[in-house]
Backbone as a ProteinNet text record, in pm:
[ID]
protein_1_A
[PRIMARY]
XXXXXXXXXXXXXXXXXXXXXXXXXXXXXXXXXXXXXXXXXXXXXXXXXXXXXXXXXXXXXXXXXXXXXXXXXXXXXXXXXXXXXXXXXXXXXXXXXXXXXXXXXXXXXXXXXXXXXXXXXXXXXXXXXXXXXXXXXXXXXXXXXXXXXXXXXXXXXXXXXXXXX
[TERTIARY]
-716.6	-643.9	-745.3	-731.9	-783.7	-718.3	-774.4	-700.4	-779	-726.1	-843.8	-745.9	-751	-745.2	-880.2	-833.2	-896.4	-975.2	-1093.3	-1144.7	-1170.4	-1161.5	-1209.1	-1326	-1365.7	-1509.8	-1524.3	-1615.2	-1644.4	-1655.7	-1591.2	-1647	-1679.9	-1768.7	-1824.2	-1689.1	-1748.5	-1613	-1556.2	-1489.7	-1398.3	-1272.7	-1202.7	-1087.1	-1049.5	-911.7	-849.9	-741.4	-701	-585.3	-494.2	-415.5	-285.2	-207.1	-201.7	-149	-49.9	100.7	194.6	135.6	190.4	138	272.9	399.3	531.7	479.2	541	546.5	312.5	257.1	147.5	71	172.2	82.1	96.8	150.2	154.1	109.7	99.4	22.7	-98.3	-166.9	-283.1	-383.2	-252.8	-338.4	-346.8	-213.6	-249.1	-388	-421.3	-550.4	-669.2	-685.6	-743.6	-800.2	-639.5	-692.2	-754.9	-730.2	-713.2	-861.9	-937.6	-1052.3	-1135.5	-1105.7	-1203.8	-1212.3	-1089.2	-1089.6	-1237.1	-1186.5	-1270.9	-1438.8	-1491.5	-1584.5	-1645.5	-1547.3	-1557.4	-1620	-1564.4	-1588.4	-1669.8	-1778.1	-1863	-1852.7	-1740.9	-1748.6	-1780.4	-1893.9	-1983	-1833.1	-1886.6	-1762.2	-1727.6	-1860.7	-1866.4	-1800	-1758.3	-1682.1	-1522	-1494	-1340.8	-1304.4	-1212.6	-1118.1	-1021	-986.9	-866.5	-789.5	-655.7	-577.9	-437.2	-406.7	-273.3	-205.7	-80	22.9	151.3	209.1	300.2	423.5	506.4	568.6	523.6	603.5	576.9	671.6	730.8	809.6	712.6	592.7	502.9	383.2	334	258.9	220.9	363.4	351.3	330.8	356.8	298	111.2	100.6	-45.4	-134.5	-46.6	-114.7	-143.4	-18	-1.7	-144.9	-159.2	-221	-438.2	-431.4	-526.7	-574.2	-422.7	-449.7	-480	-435.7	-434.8	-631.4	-667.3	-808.7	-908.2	-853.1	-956.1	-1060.7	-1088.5	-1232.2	-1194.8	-1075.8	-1064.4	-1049.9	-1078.9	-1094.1	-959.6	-899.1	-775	-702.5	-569.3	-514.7	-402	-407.2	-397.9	-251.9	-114.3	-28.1	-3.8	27.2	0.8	114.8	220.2	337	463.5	530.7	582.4	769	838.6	972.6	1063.2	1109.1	1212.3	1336.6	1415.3	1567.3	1669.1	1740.7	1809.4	1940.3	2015	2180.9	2214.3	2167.9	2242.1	2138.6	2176	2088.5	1978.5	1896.7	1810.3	1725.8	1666.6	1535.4	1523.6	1657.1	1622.9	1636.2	1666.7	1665.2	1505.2	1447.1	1326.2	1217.1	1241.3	1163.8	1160.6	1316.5	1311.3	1213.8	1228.6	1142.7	1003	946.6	834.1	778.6	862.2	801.8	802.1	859.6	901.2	810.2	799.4	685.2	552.3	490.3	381.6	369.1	500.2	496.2	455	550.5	495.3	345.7	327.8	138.1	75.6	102.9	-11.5	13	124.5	121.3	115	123.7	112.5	-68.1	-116	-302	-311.8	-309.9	-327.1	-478.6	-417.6	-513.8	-406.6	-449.2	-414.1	-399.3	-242.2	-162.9	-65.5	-145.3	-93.3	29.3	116.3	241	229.9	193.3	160.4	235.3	351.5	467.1	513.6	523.3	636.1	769.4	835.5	1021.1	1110.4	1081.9	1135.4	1231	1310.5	1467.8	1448.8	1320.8	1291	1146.8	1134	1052.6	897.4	1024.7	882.6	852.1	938.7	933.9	799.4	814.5	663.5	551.7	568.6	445.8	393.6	487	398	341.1	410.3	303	232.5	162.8	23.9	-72.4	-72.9	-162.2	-247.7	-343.7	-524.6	-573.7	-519.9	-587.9	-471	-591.2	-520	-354.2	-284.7	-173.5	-189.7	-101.3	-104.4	-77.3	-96.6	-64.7	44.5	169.4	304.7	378.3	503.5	566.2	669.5	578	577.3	493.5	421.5	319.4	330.9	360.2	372.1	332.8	169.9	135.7	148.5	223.4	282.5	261.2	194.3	193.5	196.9	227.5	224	109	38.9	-72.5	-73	-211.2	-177.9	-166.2	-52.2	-29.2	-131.1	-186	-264.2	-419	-431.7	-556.7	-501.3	-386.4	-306.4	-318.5	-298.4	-335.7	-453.5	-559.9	-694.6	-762.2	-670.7	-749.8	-664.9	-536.1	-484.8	-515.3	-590.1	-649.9	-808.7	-871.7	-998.9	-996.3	-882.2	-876	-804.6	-730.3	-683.5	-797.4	-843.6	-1008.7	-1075.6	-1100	-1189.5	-1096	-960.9	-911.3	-887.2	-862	-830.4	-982.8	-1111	-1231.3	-1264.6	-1184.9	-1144	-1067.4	-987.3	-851.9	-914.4
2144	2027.5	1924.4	1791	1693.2	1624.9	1569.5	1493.3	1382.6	1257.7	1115.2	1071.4	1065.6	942.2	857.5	756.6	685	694.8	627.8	659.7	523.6	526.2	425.6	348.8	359.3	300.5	153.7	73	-33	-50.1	-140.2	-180.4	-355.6	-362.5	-477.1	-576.5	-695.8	-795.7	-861.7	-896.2	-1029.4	-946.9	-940.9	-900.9	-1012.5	-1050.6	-1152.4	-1095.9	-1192.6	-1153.6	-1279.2	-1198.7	-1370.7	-1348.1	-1407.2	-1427.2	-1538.6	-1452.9	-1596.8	-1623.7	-1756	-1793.2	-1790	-1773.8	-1754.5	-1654.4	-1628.5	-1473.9	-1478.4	-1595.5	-1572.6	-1488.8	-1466.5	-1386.4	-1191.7	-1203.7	-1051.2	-1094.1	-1160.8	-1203.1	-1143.4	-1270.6	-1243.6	-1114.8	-990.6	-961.5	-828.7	-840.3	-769.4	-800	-910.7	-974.1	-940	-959.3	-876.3	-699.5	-681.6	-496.7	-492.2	-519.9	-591.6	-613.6	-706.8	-733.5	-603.4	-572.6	-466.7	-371.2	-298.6	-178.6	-226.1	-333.1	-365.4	-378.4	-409.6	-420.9	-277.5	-212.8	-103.8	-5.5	-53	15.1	17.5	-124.1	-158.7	-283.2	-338.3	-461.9	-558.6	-636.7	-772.6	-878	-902.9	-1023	-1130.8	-1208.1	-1271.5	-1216.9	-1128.6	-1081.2	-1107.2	-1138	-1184.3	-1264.5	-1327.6	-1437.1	-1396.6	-1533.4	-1523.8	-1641.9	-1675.2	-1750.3	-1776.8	-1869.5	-1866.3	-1942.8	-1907.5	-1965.5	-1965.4	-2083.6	-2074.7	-1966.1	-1903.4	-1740.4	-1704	-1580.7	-1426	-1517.8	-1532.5	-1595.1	-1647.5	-1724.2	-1798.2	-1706.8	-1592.3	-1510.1	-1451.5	-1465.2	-1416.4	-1552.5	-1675.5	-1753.3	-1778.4	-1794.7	-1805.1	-1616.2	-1525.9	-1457.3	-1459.2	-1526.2	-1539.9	-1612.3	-1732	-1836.5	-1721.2	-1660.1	-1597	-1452.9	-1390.3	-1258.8	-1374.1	-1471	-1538.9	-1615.4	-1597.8	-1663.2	-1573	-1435.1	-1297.9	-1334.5	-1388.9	-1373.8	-1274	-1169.2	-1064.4	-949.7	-821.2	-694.1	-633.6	-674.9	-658.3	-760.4	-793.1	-872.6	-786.1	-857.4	-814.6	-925.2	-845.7	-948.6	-914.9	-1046.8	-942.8	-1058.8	-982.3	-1079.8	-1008.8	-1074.3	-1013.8	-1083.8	-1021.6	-1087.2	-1018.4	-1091.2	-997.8	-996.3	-936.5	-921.6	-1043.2	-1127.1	-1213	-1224.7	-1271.9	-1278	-1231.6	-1267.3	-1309.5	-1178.8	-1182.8	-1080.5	-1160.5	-1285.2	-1316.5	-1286.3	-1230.3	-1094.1	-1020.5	-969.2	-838.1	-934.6	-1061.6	-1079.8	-1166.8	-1229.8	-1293.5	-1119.5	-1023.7	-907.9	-826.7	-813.3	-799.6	-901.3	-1003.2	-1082.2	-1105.6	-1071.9	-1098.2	-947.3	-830.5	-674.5	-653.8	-732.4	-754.9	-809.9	-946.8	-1027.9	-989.3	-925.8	-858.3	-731.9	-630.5	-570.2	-613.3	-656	-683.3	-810.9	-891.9	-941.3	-861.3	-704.3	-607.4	-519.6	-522.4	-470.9	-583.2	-709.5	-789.7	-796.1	-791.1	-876.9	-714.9	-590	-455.4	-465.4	-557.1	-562.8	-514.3	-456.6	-350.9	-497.2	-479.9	-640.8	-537.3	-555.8	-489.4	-536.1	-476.3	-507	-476.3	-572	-554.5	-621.7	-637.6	-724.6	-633.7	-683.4	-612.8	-598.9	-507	-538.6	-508.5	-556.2	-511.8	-539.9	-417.9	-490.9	-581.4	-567.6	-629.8	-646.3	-779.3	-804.8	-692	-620.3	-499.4	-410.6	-400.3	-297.9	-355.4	-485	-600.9	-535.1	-582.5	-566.3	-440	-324.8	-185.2	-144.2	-241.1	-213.1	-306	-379.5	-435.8	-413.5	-300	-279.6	-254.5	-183	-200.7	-108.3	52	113.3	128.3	236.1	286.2	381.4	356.6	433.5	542.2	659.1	802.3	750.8	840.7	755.9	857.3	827.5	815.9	918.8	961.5	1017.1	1144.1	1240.6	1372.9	1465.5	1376.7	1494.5	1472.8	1580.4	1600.3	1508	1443.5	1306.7	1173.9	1198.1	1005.4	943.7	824.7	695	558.2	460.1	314.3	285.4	257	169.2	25.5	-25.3	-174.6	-152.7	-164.2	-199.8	-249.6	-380	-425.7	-368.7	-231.2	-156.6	-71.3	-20.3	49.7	-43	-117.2	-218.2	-222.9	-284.5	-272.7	-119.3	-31.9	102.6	136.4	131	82.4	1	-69.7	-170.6	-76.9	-95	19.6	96	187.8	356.7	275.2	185.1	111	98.9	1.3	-45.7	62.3	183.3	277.9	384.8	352.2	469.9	373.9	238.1	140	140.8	215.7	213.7	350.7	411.7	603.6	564.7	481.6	489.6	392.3
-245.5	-200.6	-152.4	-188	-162.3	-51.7	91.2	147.8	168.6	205.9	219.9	326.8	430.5	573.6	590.8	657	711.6	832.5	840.2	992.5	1049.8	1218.8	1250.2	1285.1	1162.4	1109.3	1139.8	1197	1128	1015.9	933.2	812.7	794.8	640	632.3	616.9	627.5	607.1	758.6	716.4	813.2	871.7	985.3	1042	1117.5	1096.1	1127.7	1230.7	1318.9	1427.9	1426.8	1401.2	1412.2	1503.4	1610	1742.5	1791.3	1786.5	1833.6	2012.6	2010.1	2110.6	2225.5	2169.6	2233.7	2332.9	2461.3	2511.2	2586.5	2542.1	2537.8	2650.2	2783.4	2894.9	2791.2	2704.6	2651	2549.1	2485.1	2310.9	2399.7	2443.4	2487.9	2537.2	2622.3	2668	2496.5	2406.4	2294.1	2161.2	2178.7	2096.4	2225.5	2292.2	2413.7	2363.5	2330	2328.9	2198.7	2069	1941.8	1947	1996.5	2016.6	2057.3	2232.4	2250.4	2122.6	2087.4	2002.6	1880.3	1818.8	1688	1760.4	1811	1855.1	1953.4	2029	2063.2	1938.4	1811.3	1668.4	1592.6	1669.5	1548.3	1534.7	1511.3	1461.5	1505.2	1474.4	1549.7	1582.9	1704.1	1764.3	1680.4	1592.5	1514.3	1359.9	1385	1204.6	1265.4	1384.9	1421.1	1431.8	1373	1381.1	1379.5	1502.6	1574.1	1550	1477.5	1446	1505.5	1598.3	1714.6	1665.9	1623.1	1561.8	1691.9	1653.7	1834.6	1809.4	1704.1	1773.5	1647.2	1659.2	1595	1443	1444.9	1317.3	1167.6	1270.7	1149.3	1138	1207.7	1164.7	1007.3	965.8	818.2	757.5	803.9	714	700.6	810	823.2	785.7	787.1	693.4	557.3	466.8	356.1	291.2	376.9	332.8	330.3	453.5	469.1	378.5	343.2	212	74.8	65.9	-53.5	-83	15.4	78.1	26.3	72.8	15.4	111.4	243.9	304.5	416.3	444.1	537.1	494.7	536.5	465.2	554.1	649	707.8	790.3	784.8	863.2	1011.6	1122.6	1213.5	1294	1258.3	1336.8	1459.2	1562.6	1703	1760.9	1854.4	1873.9	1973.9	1998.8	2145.9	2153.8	2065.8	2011.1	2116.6	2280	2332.8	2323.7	2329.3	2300	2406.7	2391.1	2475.9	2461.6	2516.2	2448.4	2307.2	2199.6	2079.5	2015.8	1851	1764.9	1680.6	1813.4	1714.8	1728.2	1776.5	1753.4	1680	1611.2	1525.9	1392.3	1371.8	1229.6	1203.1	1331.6	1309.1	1302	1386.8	1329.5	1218	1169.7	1007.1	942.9	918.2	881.5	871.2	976.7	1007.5	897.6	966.4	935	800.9	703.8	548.7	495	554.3	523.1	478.2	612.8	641	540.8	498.9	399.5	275.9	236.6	123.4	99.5	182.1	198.7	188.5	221.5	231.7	64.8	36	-57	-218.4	-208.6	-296.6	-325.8	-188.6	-207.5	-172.5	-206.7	-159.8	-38.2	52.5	160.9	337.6	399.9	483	615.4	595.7	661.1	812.1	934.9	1058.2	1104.6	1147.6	1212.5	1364.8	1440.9	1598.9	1707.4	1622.5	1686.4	1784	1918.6	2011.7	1971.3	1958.3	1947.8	2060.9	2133.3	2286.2	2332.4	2403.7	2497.1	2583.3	2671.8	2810.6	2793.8	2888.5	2928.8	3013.2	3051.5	3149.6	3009.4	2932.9	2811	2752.3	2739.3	2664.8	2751	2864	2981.5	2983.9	2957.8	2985.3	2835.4	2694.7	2577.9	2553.4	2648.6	2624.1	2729.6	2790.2	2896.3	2868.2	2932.7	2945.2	2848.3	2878.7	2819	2656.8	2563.9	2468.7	2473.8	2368.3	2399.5	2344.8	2327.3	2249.8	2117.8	1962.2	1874.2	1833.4	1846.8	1842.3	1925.2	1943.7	2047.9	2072.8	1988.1	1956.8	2017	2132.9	2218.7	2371.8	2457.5	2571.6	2634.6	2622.5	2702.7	2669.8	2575.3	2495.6	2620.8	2591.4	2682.6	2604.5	2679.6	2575.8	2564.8	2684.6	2651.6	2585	2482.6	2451.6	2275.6	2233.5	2106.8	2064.8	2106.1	2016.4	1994.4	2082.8	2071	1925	1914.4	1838.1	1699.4	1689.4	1552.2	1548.3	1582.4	1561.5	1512	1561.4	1574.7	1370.1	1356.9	1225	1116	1173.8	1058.5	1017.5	1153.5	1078.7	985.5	1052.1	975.7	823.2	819.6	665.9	577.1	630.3	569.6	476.7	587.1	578.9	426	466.8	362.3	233.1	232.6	95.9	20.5	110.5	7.2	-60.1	6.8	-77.3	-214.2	-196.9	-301.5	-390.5
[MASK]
+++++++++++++++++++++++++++++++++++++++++++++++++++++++++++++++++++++++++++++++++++++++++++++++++++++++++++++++++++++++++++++++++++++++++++++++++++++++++++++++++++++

């Protein structure tokens, strides 16, 4: 049996972060984690760009324009959509999470989904905190931590496994 995952390697190339600016005291501190992780990894500060679009809605546009560019070896959406009266959260997050699908699968370049989808506000606040979270919530010490360390750490291990395949 053959298996190929990804690792979280630095690799060569450009990593991009697209950051709504809506919600920005939690955008921020998710391009924050987003940052440390990639550089924590290897990756020179100077191989990141960071692109702030004002919400999570136009993320997929300004990715589009950037998979279509070919100068990033992964794209990185990072965004913080909370739940309010009405159901317009869940149709701008369909959206966005579709979008971003298929960008990653049209330019077969490894397109992150780092959008918050949150009931509440504290729900936002405790998934962009400082440290790393558990990676998913099938083990006794699940914790949140910062999503956007969780995307960065996703985009690597992408990178690293789209040069296996």
């Amino acid at each position: 049996m053959n298996v190929h995952e990804g690792k979280p390697e630095a690799a060569e190339g450009r990593f991009a972060i697209i950051v709504a600016r809506f919600n920005e005291t939690i955008t921020s501190r998710l391009m924050n984690g987003a940052v440390e992780t990639l550089t924590a990894h290897g990756v020179a500060d100077d191989r990141i760009d960071v692109y702030w679009v004002p919400g999570a809605f136009e993320i997929p546009t300004a990715a589009a324009r950037l998979a279509a560019a070919g100068n990033h070896v992964a794209l990185i959406g990072l965004g913080a959509v909370i739940r309010g009266e009405t159901t317009h959260d869940q149709h701008i997050n369909r959206a966005i999470s579709l979008a971003l699908a298929e960008l990653g699968m049209r330019h077969a370049l490894p397109v992150i989904f780092g959008v918050l989808t949150c009931n509440t506000l504290e729900q936002a606040i405790a998934r962009s905190g400082g440290e790393s979270g558990s990676r998913g919530k099938d083990r006794p010490e699940s914790r949140l931590g910062n999503k956007g360390n969780e995307a960065a750490l996703a985009a690597l291990e992408m990178v690293n496994l789209m040069k296996q395949l």
